[in-house]
N, C-alpha and C positions, 0 to 999 in steps of 0.2 A: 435315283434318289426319290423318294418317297415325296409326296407335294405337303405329307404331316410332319417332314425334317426338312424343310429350305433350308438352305446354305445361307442366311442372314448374320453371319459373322464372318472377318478376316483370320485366320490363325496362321501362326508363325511356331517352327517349333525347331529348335537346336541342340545339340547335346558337345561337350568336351571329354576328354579324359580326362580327370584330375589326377592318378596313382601318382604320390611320388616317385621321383626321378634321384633323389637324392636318401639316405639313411636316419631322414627326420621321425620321430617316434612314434610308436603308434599311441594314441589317446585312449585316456580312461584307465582305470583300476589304483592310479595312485601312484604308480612304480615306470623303473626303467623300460620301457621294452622297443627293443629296437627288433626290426623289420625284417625279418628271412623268407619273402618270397610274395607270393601271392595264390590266394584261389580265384579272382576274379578283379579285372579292372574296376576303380571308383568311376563315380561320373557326377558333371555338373551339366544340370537337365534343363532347359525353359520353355515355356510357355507363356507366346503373347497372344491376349487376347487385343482385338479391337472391335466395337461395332456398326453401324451404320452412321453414326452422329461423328464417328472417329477417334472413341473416348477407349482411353489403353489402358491395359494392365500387365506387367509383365511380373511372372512369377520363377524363382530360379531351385530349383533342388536339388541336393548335393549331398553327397555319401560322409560328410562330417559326424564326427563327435559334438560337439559345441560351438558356438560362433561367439566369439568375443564382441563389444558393441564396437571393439577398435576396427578389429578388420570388418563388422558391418558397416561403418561410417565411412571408410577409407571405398569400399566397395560401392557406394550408395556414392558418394562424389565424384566416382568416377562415371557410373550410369548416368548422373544428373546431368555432368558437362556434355558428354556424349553423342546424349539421346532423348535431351531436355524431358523427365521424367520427372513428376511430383515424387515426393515421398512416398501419398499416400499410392501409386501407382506400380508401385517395385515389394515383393514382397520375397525376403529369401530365406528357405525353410532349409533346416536338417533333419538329419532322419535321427539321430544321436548315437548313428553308429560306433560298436568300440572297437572296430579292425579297422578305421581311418588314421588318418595323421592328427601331431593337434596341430594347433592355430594359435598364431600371434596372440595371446593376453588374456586367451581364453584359459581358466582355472590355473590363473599364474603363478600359486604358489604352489599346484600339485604337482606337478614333477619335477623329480632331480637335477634340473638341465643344467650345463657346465656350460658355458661361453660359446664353443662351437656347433653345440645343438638349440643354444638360441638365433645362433645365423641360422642356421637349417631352417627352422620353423618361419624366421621371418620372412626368408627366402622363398619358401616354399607358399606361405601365405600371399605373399605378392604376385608370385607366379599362377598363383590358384584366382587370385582376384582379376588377375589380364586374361586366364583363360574363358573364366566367366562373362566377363566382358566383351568375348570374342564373339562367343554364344549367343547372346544379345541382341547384338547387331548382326547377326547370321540369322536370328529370328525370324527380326525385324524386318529384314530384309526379301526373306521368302514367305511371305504373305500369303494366303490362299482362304478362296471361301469356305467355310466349314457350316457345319453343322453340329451344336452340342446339345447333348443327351445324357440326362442323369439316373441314375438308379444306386441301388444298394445289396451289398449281399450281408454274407455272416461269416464270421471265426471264431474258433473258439478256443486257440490256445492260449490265446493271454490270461494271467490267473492274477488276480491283488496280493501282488505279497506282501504288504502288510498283516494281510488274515490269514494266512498258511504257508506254513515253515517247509521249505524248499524239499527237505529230504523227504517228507510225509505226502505229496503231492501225488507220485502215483503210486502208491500205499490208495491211499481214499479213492481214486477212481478206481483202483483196481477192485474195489469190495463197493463200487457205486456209491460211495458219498459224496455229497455233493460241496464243493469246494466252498469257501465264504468270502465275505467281501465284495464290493463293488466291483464293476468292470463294464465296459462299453465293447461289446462285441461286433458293431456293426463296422460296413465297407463301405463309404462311401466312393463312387465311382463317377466318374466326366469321362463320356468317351467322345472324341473326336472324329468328325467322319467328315471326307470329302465326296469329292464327284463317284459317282458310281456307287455309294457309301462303302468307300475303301477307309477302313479304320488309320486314321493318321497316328493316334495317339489315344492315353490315356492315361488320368491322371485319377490316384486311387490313396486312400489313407488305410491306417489301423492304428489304434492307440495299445501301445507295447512298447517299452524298452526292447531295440533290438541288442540284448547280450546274450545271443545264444553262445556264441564263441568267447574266447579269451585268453587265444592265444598271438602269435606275433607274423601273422600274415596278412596282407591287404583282401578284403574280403568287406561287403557288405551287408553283410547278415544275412538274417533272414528278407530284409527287402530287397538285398539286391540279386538272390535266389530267385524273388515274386516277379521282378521286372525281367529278369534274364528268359524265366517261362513265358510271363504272356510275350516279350519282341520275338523267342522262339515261335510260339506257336501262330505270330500275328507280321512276318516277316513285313520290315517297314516301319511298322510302329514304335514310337518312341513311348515306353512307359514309365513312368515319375510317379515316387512314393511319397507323400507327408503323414508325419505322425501326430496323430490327434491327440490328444493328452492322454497317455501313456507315463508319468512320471511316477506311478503306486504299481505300476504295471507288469510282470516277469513273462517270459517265454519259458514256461515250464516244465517236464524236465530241461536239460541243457546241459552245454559244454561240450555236445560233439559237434561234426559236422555233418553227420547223417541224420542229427536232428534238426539242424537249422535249414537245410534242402528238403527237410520234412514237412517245416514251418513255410517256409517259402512257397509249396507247391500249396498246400493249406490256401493260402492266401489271395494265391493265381488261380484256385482253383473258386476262390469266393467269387474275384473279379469276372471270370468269366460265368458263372451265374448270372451274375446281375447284366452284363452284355448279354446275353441270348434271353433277356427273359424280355418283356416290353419297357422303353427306357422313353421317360417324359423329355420330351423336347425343351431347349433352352431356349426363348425369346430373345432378341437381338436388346440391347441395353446395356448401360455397364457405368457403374457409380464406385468412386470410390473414397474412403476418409483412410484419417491416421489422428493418432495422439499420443505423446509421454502422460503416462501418469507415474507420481511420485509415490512408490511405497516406502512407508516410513520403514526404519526402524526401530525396535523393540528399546534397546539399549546400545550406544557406541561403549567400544571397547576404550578401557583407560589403562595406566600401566600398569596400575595393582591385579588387574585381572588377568594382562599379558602375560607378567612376567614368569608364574608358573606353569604357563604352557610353551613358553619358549625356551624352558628348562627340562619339559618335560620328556615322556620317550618318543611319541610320535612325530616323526622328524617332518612329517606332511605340514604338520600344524606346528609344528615350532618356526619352518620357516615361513609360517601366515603369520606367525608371533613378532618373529624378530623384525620383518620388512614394518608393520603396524606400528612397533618401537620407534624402528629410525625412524618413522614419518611422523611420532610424536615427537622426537629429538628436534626435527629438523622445523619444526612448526607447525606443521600443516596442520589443518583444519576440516574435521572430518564432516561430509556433507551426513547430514541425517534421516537421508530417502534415498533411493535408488528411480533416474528416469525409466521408466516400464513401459515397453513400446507396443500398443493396442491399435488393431487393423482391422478396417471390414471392408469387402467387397461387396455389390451387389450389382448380381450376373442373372439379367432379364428378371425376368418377377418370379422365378422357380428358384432360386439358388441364393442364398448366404451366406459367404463365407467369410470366416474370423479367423483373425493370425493373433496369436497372443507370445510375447515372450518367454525363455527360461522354459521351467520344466514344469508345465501343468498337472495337476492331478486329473483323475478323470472325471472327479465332481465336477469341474468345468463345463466341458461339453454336454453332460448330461443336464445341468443344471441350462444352456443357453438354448439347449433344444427346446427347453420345456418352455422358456422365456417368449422364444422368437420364432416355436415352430418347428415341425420337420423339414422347414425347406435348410436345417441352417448345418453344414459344416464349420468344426473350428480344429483348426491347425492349434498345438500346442507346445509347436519347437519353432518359432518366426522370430528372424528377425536378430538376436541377441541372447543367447543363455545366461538367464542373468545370475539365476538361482534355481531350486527348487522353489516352487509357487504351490502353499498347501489351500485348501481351501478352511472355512471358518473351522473344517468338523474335525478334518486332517490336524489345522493348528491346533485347537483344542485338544486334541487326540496325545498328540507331540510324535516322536520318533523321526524316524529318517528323515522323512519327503516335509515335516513338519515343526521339528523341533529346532535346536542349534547350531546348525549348520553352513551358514552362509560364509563360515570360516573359510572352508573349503573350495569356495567361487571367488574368494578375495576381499571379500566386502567387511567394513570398518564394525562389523556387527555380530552378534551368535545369530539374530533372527530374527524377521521380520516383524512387524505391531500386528498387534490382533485383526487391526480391520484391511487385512490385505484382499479376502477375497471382496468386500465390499468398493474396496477402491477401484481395484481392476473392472467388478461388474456396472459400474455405476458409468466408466472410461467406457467400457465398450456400450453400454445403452445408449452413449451419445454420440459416436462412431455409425452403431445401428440406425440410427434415427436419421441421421444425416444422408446415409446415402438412402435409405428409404425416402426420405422425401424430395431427395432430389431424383429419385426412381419416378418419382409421380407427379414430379412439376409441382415441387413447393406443398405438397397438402399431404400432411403426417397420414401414415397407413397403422392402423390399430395391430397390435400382438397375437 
């Protein structure tokens, strides 16, 4: 080991199987689809950090579609009792893969479920929450000095598809035009290294939707292609994906599996760039906060608005209609914000890291880089999927990632108030500040 990488950190690192064991559904697209086999095991992945002072962080990664705030809570109380963890110290990210299972209460009105595939799911939710759990304290438990190292590469298959129509895609690169829309192509990369700098781990983002696929296997996308090459080529190593905001995001073309082993080597092939190239050393330190901020919404739904969509053809959204109905029947009283759960670490005085809710656009990230610097990563699937989360330009804009839709996630609303990205940014400036200056013993550090 290098005397320019000391081993001035503890690291713990675990990993589970999560594939189901039972015929619970696979997540995403809307519809039925049950399970005929697999191309590759799920996994729920963690990373604990600790450093000299003894100040923790522990982060969990998991091959899910969505996280419900249920089974986040249920899973956070369990950590809490456990392994006497702050909130602001547990951070647990999806990738939003669509070849996983779904999850207790996540997008509870989007599929068909009949009575015995809602055991299934809760079943499996509960079993997924003890395995995690396991992980944890398996961590925690095998402690070792480390040394971390940051760097970045590049990819470039992610496309905004918002700005260009799916079929047209390799049309335009095939005659070199150049695609439109925003996108955040970078890698951010943590490599882990112990004694001898034997790579323990590595922990790497990209902001994309992973639905290259969309059929009814267990399978992890393209990130779990990216993690399978670098533990292949790095035997020992444990590698963990998070998706940076990716919510405007596509893997484009798509729908095979020769393309998404395509995407995935793409990815592994960034990460390992950025390892072999010179990677800035992590200083030992380690802060961290947390906050609910309340996004309003736009307008609650009333029964005049309900009742012809609960009539209507989309049987998706009739039964978002008709459960909204009974819970007018029955009284209840619709909250008119959603809590939105905003996270920041800060890991020595090189690294930044932001966990934000739901499904961020990639205005986000580009937008808190510019805010808070290159030192700063942000996770765009932590924690809870609450929603699509557009930013000002997105809602302005309207469509998918922006307009109507919160139907679809459950919520008492079509969609969000206009000042959503101001609320979330203003929640993480004071998240940021926080653990910045307790990074520096109470004395604010300038932007």
């Amino acid at each position: 080991m290098s005397n320019q990488n000391p081993r001035s950190w503890q690291v713990g690192l675990s990993r589970r199987v999560i594939t189901p064991q039972t015929p619970v559904w696979l997540a995403g697209y809307g519809s039925k689809r049950a399970p005929d086999g697999k191309l590759h095991d799920l996994w729920a992945k963690v990373l604990v950090l600790k450093d000299a002072n003894g100040n923790r962080a522990v982060m969990a990664t998991t091959d899910h579609m969505g996280m419900s705030k249920s089974v986040y809570e249920s899973l956070f109380s369990k950590v809490q009792r456990r392994f006497s963890l702050d909130r602001s110290e547990f951070m647990l990210t999806f990738s939003h893969n669509h070849c996983g299972p779904i999850l207790k209460n996540d997008l509870v009105d989007y599929y068909p479920l009949d009575d015995e595939q809602r055991k299934l799911v809760d079943e499996y939710s509960t079993w997924f929450e003890d395995r995690t759990v396991e992980a944890i304290g398996e961590a925690l438990g095998n402690m070792q000095p480390a040394a971390l190292l940051k760097g970045e590469g590049r990819c470039t298959f992610a496309v905004n598809r918002r700005e260009n129509q799916e079929a047209e895609v390799e049309q335009m690169r095939a005659v070199g035009k150049s695609l439109k829309g925003v996108v955040d192509h970078y890698v951010p990369v943590l490599a882990i290294r112990g004694k001898d700098d034997e790579l323990l781990g590595v922990l790497f983002g990209y902001a994309c939707h992973p639905t290259t696929l969309s059929f009814t296997k267990w399978c992890g996308d393209y990130p779990g292609f990216a993690q399978i090459s670098l533990e292949s080529g790095h035997p020992g190593t444990t590698a963990m994906f998070f998706n940076a905001c990716g919510a405007d995001q596509n893997p484009l073309s798509r729908r095979t599996v020769e393309l998404c082993e395509r995407y995935g080597g793409m990815l592994s092939d960034a990460v390992e760039d950025a390892l072999y190239q010179p990677m800035q050393p992590v200083s030992s330190g380690l802060r961290t906060a947390f906050e609910f901020v309340d996004l309003a919404y736009d307008k609650l739904v009333i029964r005049e608005t309900l009742l012809p969509v609960a009539n209507g053809q989309s049987e998706l959204h009739a039964r978002w209609a008709k459960r909204m109905l009974k819970m007018i029947d029955d009284g209840v009283t619709f909250p008119t914000s959603y809590p939105y759960p905003v996270q920041a670490w800060m890991i020595g005085k090189e690294l930044l890291f932001i966990g934000i809710g739901g499904e961020a656009v990639v205005d986000y990230s580009l937008r808190f880089k510019r805010e808070f610097g290159h030192i700063t990563w942000v996770c765009g699937y932590a924690n809870d999927m609450a929603a699509y989360i557009p930013s000002r330009r997105v809602w302005e804009e309207g469509g998918y990632e922006g307009g109507p839709h919160l139907d679809e996630y459950g919520r008492p609303a079509w969609r969000w108030a206009g000042d959503v990205e101001e609320r979330i940014a203003g929640t993480v400036g004071r998240v940021v500040n926080t653990v910045r200056i307790r990074q520096n013993g109470g004395i604010p550090e300038g932007r």
